[in-house]
N, C-alpha and C positions, 0 to 999 in steps of 0.2 A: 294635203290641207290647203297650200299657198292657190292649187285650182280648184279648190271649194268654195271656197273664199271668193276668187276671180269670179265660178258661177253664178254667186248669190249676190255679189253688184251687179251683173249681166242681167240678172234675171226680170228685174224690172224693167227691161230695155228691149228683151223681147217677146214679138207678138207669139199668139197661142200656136198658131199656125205655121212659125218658120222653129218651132220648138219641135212641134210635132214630125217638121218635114225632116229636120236636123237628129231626132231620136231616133228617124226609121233607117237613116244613112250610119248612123252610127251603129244599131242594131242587124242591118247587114254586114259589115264591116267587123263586127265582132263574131259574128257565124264565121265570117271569112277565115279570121285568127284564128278559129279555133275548128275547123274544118282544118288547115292546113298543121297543124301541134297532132292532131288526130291522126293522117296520113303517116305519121312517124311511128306509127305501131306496128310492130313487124308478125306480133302472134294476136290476131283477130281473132280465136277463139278463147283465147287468153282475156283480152279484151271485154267478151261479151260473160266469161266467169265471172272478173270481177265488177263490171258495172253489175251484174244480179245480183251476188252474194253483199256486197257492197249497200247495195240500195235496199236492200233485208236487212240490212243491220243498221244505215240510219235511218229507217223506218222504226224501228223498234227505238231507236233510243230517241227518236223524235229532236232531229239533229235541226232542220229548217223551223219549229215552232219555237226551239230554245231559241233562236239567233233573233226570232222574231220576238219573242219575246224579252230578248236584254236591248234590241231596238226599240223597244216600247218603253221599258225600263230608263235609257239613253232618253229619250223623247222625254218625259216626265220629268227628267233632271233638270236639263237644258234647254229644252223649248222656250223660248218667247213669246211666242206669236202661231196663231192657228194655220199647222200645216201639216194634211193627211197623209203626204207623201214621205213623212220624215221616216219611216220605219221602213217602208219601200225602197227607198233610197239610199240607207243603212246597209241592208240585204245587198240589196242589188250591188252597191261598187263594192264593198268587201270580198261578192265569190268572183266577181270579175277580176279583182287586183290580185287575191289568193291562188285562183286555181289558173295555171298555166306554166309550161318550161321554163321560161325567164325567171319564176318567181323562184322555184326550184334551182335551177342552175349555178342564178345569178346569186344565190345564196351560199351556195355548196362554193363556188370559187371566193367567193370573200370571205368566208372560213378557213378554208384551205388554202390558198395563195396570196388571200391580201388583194386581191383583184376586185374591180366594184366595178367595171366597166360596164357589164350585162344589168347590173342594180340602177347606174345614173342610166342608162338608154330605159330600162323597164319604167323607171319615176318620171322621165320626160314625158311617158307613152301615157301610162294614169294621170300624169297632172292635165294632159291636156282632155283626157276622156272626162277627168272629171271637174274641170271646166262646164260641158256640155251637161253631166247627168246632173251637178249641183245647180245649172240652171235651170232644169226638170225639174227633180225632185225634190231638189231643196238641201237646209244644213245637214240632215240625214247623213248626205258622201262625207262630209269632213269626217265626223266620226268613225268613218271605214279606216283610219290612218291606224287606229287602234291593234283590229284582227291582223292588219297587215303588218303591224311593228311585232306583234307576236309569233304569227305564221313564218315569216322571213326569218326573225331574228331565232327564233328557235332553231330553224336549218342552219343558218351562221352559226349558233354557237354549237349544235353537235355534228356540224361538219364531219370532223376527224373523229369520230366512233362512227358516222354511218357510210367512211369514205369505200372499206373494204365491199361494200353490199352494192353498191351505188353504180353498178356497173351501166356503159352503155346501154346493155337490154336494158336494163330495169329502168331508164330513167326515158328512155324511148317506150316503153308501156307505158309508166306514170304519165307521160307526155299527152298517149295516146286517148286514153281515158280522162285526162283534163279536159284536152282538145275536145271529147263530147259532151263534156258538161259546160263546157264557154257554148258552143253549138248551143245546146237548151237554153242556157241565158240571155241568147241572142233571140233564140224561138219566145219566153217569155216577154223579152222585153218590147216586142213587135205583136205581143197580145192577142198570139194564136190561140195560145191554151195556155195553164200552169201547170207546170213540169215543179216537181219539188225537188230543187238542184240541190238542195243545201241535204237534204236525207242522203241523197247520194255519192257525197262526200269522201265516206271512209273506203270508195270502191278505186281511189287515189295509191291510197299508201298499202294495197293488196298487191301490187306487185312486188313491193320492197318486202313485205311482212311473208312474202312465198318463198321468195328468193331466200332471205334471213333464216327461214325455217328450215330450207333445203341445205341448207351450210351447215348446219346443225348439227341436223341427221347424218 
């Protein structure tokens, strides 16, 4: 929130064009992140299971229209002042701050251990990313603080029921699969094509939900 904030004083200060050079530095940089989260996947066909089965079922439950649409919702609330980007913006730093290891991890040990170390390095890495997107796109990112106080806080607080599952593999596939949908975020946000990242979501927590299942049986 406190680099959303920062954005949106910035934002009159800069020109269109050191915005646009600055979104595409950042837009690689976040392929980068999440090329290398990716690389941590050790079962590639495992991998390519659940990104399909995954992207079939947030297609059916039309997982990117709802987010887009409570961004729209959000926009109609709080809006001041005419700006198109506010739902765009919404979107976009929510699956950036949501989807990746650190968010994961850094969660799982401050439920478990009382550790926040991985949470204050993760919040330095967004405040400053979203410095940048809040000067893009606008108040939109401040409201991402939301998904992210949920998403996080939910892994914090059932840490210790999802500790016995959460093994190494499984959190290196979760990783791995994040790691390609940061990749499309980055591909989206440099305005190659749209990828519907937010549908592909629930192809995340398929590793954990195979693993669980297998302990079961």
């Amino acid at each position: 929130m406190a680099g959303g904030l920062v954005g949106l004083i910035l934002n009159k200060g800069i020109k269109d064009r050191y915005k646009k050079t600055i979104m595409q530095a950042i837009s690689l940089s976040v392929i980068l992140i999440g090329a290398r989260s990716a690389l941590n996947a050790t079962d590639l066909l495992g991998v390519i299971v659940c990104m399909v089965i995954g992207s079939l079922l947030g297609e059916a439950m039309r997982i990117e229209d709802r987010i887009e649409t409570l961004g729209a919702h959000v926009e109609k609330k709080f809006r001041r002042s005419a700006e198109s980007n506010f739902s765009k913006g919404f979107v976009t730093a929510s699956l950036v701050f949501c989807v990746g290891s650190m968010a994961i991890v850094g969660s799982l040990e401050s439920g478990l251990a009382g550790s926040h170390e991985t949470l204050f390095a993760k919040s330095l890495l967004d405040g400053i990313t979203s410095v940048v997107f809040a000067a893009t796109f606008g108040s939109g990112v401040i409201f991402s603080a939301v998904p992210v106080l949920i998403y996080q806080g939910s892994i914090t607080l059932g840490a210790s029921l999802l500790k016995p599952f959460l093994t190494a593999g499984v959190i290196a596939q979760m990783s791995g699969v994040g790691g390609l949908l940061i990749v499309a975020i980055g591909i989206n946000m440099l305005r190659l094509t749209h990828i519907k990242v937010g549908n592909m979501l629930p192809a995340i927590f398929l590793p954990l939900i195979h693993f669980m299942a297998t302990q079961v049986i």
